[in-house]
Residue frames relative to the residue before (quaternion, step in Angstrom):
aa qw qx qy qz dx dy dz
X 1.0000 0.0000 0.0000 0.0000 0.00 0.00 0.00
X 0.3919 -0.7465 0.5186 0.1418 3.51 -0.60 0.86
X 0.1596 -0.6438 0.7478 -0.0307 4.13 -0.44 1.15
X 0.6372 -0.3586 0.6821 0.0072 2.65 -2.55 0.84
X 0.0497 -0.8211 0.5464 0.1576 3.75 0.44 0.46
X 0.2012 -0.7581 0.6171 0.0632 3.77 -0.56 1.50
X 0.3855 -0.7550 0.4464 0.2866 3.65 -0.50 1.22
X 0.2546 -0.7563 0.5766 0.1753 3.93 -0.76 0.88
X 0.5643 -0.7032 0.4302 -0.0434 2.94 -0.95 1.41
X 0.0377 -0.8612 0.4999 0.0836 3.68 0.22 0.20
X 0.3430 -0.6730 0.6546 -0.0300 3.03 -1.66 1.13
X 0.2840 -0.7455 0.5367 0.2748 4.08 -0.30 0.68
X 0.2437 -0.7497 0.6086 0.0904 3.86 -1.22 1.07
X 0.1490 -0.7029 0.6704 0.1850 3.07 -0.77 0.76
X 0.6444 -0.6016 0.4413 0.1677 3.14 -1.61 0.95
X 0.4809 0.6835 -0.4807 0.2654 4.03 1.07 0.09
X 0.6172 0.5013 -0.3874 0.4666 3.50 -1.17 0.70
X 0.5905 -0.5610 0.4097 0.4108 3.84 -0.99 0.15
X 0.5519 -0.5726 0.4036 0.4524 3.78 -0.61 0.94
X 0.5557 -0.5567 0.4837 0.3838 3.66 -1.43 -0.07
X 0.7536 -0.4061 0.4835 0.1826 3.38 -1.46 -0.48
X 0.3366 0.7901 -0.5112 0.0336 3.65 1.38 -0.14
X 0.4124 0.7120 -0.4379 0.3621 3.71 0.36 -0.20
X 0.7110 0.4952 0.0331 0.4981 3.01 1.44 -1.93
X 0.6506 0.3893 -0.2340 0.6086 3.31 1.14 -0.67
X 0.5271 0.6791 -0.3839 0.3371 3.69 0.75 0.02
X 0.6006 0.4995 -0.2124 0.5870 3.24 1.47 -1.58
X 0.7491 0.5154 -0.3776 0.1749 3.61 0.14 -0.44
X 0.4629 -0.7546 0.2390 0.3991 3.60 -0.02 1.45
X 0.3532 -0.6587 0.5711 0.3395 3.60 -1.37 -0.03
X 0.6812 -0.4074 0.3545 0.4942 3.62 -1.00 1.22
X 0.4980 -0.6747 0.5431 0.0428 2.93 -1.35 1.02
X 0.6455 0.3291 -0.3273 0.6066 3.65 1.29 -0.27
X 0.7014 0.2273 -0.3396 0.5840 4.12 0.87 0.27
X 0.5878 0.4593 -0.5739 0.3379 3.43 0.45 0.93
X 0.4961 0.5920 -0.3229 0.5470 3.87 1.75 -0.48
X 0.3599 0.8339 -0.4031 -0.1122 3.82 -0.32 -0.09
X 0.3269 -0.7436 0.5682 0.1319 3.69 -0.09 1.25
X 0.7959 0.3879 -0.4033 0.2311 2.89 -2.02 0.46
X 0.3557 -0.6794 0.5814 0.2717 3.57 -0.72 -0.11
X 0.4817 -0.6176 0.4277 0.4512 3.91 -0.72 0.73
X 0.3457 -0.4909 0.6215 0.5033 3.92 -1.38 -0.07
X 0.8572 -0.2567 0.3816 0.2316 2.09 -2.97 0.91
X 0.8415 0.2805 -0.3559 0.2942 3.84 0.15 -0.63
X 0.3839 0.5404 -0.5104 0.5478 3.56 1.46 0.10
X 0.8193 0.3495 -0.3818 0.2465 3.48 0.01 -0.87
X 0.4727 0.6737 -0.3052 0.4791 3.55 1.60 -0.18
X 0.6531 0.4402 -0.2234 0.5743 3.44 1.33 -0.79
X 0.7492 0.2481 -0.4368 0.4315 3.45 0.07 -0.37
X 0.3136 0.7476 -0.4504 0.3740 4.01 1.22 -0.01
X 0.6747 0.5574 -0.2660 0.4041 3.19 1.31 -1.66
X 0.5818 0.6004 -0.4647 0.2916 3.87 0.81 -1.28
X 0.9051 -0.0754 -0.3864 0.1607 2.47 -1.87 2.13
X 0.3769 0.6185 -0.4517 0.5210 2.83 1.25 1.70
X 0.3710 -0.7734 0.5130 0.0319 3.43 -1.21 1.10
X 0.2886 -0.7623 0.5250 0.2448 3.47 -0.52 0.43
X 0.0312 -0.7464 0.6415 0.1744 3.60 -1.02 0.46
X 0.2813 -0.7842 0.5038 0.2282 3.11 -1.64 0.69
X 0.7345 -0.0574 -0.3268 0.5919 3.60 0.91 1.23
X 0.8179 0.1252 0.0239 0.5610 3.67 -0.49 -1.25
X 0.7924 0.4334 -0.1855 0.3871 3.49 0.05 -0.90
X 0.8336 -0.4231 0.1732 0.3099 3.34 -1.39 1.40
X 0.6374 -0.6037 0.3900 0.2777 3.28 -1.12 -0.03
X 0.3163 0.8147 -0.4636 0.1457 3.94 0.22 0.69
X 0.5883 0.5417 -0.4329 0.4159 3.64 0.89 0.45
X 0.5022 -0.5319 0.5746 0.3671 3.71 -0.94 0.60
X 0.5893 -0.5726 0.5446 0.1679 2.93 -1.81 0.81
X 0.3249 -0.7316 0.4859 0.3510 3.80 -0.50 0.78
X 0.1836 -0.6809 0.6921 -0.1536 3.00 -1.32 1.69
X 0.4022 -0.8394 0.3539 0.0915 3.15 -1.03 1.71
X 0.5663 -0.6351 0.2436 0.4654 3.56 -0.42 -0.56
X 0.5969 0.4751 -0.4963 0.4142 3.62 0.82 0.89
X 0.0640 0.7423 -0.6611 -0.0883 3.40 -1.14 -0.28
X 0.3269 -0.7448 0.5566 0.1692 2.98 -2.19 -0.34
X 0.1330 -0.8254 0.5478 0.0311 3.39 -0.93 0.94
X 0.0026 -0.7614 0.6333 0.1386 3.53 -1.38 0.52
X 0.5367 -0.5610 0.5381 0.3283 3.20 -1.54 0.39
X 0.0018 0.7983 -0.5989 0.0637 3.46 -1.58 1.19
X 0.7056 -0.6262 0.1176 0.3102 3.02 -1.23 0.74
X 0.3568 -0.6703 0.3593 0.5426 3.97 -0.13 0.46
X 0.6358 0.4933 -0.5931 0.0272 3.48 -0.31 0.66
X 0.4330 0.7535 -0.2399 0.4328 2.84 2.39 0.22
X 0.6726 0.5088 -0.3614 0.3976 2.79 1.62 0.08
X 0.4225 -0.6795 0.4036 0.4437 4.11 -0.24 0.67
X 0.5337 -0.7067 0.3797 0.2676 3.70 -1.27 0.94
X 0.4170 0.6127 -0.4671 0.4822 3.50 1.88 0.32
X 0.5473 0.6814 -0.3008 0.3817 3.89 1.29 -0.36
X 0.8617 0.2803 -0.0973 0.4116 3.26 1.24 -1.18
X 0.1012 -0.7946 0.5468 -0.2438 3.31 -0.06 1.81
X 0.1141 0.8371 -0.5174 0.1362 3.13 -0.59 1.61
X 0.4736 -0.5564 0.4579 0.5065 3.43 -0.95 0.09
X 0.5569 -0.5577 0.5617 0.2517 3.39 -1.96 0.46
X 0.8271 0.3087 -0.1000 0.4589 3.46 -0.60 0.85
X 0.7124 0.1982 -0.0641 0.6702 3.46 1.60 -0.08
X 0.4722 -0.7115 0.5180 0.0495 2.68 -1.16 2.21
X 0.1196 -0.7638 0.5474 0.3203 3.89 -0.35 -0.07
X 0.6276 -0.5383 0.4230 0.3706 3.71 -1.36 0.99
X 0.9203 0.0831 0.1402 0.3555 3.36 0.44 -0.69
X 0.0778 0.8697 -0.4684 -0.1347 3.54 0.03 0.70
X 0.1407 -0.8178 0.5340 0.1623 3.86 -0.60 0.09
X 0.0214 -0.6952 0.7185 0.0036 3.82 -0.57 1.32
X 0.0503 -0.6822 0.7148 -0.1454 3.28 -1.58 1.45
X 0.2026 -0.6532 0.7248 0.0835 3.66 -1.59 0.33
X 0.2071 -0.7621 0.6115 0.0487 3.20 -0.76 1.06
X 0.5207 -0.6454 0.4245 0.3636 3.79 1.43 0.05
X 0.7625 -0.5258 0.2006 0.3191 3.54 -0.79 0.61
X 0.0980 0.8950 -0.4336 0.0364 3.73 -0.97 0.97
X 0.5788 -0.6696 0.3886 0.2562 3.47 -1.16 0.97
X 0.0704 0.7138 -0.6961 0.0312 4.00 -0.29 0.34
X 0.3722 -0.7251 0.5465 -0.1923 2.87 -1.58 1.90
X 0.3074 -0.8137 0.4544 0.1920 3.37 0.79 0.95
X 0.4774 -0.5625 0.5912 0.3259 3.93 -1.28 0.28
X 0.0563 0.7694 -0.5447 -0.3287 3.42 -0.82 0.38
X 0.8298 0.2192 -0.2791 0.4308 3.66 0.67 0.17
X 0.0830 -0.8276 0.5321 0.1586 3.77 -0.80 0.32
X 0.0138 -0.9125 0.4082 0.0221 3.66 -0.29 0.39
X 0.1520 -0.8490 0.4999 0.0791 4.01 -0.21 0.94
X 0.1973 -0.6763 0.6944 0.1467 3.62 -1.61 0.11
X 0.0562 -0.8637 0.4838 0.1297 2.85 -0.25 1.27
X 0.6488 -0.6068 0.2170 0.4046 3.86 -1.14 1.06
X 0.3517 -0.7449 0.4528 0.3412 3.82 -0.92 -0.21
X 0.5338 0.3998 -0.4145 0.6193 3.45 1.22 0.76
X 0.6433 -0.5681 0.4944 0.1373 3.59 -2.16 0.25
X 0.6039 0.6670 -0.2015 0.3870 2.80 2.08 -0.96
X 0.7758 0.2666 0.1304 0.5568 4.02 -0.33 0.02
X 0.8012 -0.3971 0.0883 0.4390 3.68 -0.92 0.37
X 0.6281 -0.5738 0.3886 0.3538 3.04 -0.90 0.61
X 0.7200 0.3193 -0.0223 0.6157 3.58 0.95 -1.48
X 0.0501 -0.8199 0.5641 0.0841 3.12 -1.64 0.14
X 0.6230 -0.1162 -0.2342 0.7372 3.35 1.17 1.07
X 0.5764 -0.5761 0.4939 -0.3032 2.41 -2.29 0.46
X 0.6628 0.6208 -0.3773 0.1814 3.79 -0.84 0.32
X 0.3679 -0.6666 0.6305 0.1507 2.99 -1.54 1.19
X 0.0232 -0.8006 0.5905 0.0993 2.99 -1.92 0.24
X 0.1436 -0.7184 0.6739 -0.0960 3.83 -0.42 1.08
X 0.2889 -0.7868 0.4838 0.2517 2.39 -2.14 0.67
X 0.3242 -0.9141 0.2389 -0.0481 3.34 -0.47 0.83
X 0.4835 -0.7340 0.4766 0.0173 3.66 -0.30 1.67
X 0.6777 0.4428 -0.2867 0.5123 3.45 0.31 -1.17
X 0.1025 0.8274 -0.5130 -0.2043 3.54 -0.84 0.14
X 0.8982 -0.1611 0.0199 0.4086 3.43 -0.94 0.38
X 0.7692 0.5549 0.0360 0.3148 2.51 1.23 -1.99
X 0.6094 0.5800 -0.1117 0.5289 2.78 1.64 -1.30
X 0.7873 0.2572 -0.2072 0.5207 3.57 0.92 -0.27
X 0.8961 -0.0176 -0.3320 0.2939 3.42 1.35 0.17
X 0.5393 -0.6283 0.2364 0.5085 2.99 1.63 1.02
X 0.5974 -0.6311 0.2427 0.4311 3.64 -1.08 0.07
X 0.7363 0.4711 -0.3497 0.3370 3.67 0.64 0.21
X 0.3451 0.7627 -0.4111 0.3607 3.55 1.71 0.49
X 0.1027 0.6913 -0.6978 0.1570 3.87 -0.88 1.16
X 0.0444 -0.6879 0.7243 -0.0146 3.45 -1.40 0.30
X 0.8445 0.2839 -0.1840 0.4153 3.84 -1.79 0.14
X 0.5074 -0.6928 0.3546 0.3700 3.52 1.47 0.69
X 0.4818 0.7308 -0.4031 0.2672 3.48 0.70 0.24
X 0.5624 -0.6391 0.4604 0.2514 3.60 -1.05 -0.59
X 0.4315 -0.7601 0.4623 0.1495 3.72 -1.06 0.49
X 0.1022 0.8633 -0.4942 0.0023 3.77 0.09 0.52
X 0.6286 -0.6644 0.4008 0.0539 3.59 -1.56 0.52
X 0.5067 0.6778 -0.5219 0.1075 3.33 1.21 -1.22
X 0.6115 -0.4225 0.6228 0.2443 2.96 -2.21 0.20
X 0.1489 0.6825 -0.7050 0.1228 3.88 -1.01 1.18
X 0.9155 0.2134 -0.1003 0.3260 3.56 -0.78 1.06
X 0.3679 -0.6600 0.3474 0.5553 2.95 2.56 -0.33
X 0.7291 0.3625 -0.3532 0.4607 3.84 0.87 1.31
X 0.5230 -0.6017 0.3802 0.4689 3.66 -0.64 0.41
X 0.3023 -0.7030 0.6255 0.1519 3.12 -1.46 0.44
X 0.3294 -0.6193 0.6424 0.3087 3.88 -1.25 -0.38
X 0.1744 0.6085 -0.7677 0.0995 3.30 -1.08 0.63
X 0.1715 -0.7100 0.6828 -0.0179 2.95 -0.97 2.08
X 0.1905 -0.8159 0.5389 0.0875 3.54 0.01 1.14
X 0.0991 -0.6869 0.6981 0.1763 4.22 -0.84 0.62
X 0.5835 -0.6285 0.4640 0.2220 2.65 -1.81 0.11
X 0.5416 0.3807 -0.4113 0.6266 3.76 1.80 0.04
X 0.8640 -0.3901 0.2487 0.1985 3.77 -0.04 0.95
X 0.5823 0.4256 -0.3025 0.6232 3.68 1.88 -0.45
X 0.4107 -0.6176 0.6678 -0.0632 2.96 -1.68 1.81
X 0.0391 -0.6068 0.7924 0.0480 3.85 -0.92 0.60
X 0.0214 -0.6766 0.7357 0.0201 4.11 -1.34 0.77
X 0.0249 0.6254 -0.7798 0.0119 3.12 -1.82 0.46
X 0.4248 0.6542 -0.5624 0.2743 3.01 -1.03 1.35
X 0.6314 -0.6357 0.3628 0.2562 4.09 -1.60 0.79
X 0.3262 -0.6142 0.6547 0.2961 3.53 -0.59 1.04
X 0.7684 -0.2940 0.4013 0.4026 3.27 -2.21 0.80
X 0.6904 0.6105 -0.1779 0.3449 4.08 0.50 -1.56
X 0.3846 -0.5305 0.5365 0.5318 4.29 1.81 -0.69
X 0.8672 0.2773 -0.4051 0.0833 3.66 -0.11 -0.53
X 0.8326 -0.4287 0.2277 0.2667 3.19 -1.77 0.77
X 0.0475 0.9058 -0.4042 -0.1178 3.54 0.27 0.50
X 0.1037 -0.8450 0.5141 0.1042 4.01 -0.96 -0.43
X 0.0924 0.7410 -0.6616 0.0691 3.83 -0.75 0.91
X 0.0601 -0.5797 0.7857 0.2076 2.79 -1.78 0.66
X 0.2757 -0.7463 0.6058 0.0101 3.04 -1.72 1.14
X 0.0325 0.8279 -0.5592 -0.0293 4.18 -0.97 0.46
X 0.8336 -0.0163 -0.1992 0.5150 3.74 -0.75 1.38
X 0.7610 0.3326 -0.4430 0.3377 3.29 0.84 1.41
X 0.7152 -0.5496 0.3725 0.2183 3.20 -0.97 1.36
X 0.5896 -0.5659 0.4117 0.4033 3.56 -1.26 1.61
X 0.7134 0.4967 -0.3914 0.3020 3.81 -0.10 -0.52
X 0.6284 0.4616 -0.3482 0.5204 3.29 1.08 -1.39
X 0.5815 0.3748 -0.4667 0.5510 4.27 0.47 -0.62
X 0.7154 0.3296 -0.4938 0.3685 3.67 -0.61 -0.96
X 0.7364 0.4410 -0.4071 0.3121 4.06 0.70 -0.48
X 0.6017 0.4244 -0.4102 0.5382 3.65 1.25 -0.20
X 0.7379 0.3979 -0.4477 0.3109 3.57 0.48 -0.15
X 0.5049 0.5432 -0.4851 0.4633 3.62 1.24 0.15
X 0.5720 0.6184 -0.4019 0.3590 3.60 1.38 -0.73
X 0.4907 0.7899 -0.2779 0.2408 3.52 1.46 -0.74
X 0.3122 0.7180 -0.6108 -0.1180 3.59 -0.27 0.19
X 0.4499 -0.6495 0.5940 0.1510 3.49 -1.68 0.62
X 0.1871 -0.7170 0.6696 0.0504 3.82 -1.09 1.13
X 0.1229 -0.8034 0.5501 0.1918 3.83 0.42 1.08
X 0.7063 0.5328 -0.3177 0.3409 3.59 0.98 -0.38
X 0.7250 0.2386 -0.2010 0.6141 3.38 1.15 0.03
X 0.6030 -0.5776 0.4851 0.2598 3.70 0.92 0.55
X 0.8221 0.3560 -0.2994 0.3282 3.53 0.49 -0.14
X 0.3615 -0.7075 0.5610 0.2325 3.94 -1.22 0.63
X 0.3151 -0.6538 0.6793 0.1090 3.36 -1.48 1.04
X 0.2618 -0.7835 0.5623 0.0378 3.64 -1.21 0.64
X 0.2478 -0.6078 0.7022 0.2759 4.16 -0.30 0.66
X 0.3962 -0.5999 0.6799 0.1443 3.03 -1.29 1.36
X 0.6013 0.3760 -0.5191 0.4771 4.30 0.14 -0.21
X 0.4745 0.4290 -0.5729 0.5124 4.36 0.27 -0.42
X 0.7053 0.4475 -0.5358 0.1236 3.97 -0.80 -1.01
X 0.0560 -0.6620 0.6876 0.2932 3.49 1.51 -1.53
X 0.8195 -0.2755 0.2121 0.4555 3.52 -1.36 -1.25
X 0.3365 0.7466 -0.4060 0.4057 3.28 0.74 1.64
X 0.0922 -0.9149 0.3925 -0.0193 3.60 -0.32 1.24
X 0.3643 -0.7584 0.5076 0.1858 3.27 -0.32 1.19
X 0.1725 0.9014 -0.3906 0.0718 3.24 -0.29 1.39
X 0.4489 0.3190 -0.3344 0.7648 3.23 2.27 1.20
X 0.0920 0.7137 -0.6941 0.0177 3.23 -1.36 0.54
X 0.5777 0.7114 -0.3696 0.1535 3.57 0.27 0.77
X 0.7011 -0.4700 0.3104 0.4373 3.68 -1.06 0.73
X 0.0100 -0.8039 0.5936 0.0353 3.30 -1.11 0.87
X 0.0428 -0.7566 0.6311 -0.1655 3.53 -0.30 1.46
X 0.4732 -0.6821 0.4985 0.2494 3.72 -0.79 1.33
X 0.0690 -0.7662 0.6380 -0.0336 3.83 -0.93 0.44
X 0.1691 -0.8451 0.4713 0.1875 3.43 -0.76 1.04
X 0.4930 -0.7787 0.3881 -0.0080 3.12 -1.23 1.23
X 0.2178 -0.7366 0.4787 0.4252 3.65 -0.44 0.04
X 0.5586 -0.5517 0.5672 0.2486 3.39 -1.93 0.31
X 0.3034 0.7585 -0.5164 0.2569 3.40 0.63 0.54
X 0.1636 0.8128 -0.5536 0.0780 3.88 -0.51 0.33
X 0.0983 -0.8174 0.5612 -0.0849 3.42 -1.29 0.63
X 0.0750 -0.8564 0.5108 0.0042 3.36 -0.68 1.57
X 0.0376 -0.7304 0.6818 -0.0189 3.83 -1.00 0.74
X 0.0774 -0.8622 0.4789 -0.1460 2.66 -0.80 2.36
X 0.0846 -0.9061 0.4136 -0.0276 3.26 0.34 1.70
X 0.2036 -0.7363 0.5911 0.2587 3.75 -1.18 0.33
X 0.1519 0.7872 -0.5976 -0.0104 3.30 -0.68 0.86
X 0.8128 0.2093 -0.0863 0.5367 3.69 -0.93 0.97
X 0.8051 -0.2248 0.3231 0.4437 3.56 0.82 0.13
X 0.7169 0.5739 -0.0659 0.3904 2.97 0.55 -1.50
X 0.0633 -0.7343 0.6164 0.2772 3.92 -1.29 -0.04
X 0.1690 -0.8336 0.5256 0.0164 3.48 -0.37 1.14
X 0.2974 -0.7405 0.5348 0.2779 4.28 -0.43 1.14
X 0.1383 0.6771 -0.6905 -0.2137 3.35 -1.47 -1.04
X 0.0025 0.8468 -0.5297 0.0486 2.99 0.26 1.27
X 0.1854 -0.7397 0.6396 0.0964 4.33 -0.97 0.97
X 0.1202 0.6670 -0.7352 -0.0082 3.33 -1.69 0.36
X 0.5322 -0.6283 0.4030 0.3996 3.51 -1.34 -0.09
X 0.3837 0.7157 -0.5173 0.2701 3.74 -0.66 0.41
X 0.0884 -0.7461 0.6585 -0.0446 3.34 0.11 2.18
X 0.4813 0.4500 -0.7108 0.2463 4.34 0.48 -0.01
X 0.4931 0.6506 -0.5711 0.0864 3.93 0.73 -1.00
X 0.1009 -0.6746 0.7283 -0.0651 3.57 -1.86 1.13
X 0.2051 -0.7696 0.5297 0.2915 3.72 0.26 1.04
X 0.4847 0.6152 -0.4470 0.4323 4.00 1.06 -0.77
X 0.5619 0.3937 -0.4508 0.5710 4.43 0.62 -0.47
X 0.7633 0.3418 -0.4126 0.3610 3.94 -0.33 -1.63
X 0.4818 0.6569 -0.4900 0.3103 4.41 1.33 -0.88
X 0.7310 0.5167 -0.3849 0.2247 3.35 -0.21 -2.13
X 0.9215 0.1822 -0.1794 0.2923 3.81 0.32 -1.09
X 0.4710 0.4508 -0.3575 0.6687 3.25 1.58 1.03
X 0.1510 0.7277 -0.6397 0.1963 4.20 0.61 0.78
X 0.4500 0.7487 -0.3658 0.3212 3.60 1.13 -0.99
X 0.8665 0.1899 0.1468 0.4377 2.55 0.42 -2.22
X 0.7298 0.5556 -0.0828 0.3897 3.36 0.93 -0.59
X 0.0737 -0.8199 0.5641 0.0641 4.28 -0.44 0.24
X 0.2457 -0.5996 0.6644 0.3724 3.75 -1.03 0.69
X 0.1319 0.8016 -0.5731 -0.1077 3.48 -1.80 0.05
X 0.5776 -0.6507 0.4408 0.2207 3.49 -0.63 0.21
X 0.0914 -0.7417 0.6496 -0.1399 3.34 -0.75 2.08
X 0.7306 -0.2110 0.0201 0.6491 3.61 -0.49 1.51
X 0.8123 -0.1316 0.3309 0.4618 3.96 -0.27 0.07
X 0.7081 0.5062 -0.2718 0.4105 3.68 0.64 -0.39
X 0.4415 -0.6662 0.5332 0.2774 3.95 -0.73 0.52
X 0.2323 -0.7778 0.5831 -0.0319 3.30 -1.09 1.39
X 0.0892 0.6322 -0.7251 -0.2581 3.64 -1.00 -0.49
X 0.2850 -0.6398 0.7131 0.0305 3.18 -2.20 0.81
X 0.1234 -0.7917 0.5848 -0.1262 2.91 -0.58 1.53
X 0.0213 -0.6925 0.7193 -0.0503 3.58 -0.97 1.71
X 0.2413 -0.7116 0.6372 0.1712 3.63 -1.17 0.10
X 0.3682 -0.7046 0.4479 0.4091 3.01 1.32 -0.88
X 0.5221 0.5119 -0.4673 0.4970 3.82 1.02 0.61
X 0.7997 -0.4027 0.1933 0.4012 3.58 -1.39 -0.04
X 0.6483 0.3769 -0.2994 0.5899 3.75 1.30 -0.29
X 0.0248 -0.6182 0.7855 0.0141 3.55 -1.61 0.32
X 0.2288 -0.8585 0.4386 -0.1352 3.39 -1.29 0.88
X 0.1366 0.8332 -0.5271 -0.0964 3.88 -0.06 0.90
X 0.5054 -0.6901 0.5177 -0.0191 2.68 -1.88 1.12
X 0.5217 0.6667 -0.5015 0.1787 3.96 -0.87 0.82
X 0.2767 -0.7840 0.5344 0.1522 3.32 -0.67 0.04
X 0.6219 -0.7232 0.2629 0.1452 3.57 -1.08 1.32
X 0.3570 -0.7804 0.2464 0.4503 3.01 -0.22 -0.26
X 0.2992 0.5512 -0.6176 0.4746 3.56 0.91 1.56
X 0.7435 -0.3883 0.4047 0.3642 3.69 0.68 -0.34
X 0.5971 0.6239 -0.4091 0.2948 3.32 1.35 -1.26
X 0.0984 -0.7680 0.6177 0.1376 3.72 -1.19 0.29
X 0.0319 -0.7660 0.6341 -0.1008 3.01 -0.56 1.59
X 0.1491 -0.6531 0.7424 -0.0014 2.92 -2.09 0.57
X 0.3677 -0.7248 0.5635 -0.1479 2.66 -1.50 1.80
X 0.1652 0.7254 -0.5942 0.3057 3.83 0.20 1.46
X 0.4205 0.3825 -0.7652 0.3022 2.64 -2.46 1.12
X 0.7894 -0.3542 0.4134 0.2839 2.49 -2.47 0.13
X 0.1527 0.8294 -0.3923 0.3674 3.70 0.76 1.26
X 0.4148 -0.6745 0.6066 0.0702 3.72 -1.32 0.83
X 0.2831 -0.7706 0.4251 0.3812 3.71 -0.01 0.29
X 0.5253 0.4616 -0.5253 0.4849 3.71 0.83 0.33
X 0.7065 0.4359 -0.3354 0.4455 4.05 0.98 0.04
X 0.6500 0.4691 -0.3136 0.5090 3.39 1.17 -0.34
X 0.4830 0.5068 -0.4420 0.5607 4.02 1.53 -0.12
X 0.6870 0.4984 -0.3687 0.3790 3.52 0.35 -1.34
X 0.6922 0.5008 -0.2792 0.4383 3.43 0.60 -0.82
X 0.6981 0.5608 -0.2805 0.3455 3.40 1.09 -0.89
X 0.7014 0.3782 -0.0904 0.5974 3.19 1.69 -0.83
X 0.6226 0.3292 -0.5516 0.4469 3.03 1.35 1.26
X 0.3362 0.7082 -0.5583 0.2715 3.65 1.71 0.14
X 0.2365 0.6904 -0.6836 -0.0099 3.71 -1.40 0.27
């Protein structure tokens, strides 16, 4: 059966508590409708994973951009010994109902190269009040949502940045999604929260790209009450599709913990354009993000220090989804 591959976020586990059971967690069956899978991936999955461990350049200079990768994919279920034992973090003392090892097949991950915050001028209520990341970025609007895709009740604009059109998917709760060409050809992307089309269109002219070293430079007069608070080289790096889910009931509740591999994760990139909704916080010593939408799931985010990226979701409080994290080992 052919799946939508939904990218799995990762949360870092620290290793306190008695170790799980994997032995135990081995025997336990995988769903029965993602252990059967029909079909054959499409022609553009298979063109993409063709692509694994190639770079894109955008003129003279080496390869460091991910290959553009569309918006379908495929995934089968495999056996758990295919999965690496750095994968299988569990709570101590709780069996999970269900575990599910899958391979989505090889992928590109595109470091951030700049994040940047505002932080609030009162004590009261979030710390910050806007936001934005910035990566570079193959995929383009289009490619992921054709031309009639909108979300957050907002609006779609055009301006002109660099002498080309741009995307500004404008919402209506304040988060900005851009696509558009640094001064340099390459493909860029921000997401942006509590600042106004002008104040983005003025930090992104502030932008300047170094395709040869992967890194972005920022006019400090564009930030105003903006801090640059990442600055780091972003060179694409292929990854495996390996993932792993542990589905546990606890209290009522179904609670995931779902791992993959993906040391570029920086919960401080997934924070800036989700301040609304979202809190950094602190798992044994390590940097989280909490993620609430405000629907029936909420979610924390980090990633260990083997690399492992895990995520931590359900019907959860973020002072229950830390506790748990710092008891995953």
């Amino acid at each position: 059966m052919a799946v939508v591959v939904l990218s799995v976020l990762g949360v870092s586990a620290c290793t306190n508590g008695p170790a799980i059971d994997t032995a135990s967690l081995d025997q336990i069956a995988l769903d029965p409708g993602l252990a059967q899978d029909h079909g054959e991936p499409m022609p553009e999955v298979l063109a993409y994973w063709a692509l694994e461990g190639t770079l894109e350049s955008v003129g003279d200079e080496d390869g460091w951009l991910c290959p553009t990768r569309g918006n379908v994919g495929f995934s089968v279920a495999i056996e758990p010994s295919e999965i690496p034992d750095s994968f299988k973090l569990g709570l101590p003392d709780q069996q999970p109902r269900l575990v599910l090892n899958r391979d989505s097949g090889p992928r590109c991950v595109q470091p951030h190269l700049l994040v940047m915050l505002a932080s609030a001028d009162t004590d009261v209520g979030s710390e910050y009040v806007a936001g934005m990341t910035v990566w570079p970025q193959t995929t383009r609007f289009d490619d992921v949502c054709g031309a009639g895709c909108g979300w957050g009740g907002g609006t779609v604009e055009a301006p002109t940045i660099n002498g080309q059109p741009s995307r500004f998917q404008l919402g209506s709760d304040g988060h900005t999604d851009v696509w558009w060409f640094d001064a340099s050809g390459t493909p860029m992307y921000a997401e942006t929260y509590g600042l106004p089309q002008d104040r983005v269109l003025g930090v992104i002219n502030a932008i300047t790209i170094d395709p040869s070293m992967g890194r972005a430079t920022v006019d400090a007069e564009a930030l105003g009450d903006l801090e640059v608070v990442s600055n780091r080289t972003s060179v694409g790096s292929w990854k495996s599709g390996l993932w792993r889910s542990a589905i546990y009931d606890i209290d009522g509740s179904e609670i995931n913990v779902d791992t993959s591999h993906d040391p570029t994760f920086d919960p401080r990139a997934r924070f800036a354009p989700y301040i609304w909704t979202a809190a950094l916080v602190d798992v044994d010593g390590a940097p989280a993000v909490w993620a609430n939408n405000g629907a029936e799931y909420a979610g924390l985010k980090f990633t260990t220090g083997d690399g492992i990226h895990v995520f931590i979701f359900g019907k959860l409080t973020a002072q229950q989804a830390v506790a748990l994290a710092e008891e995953l080992g």
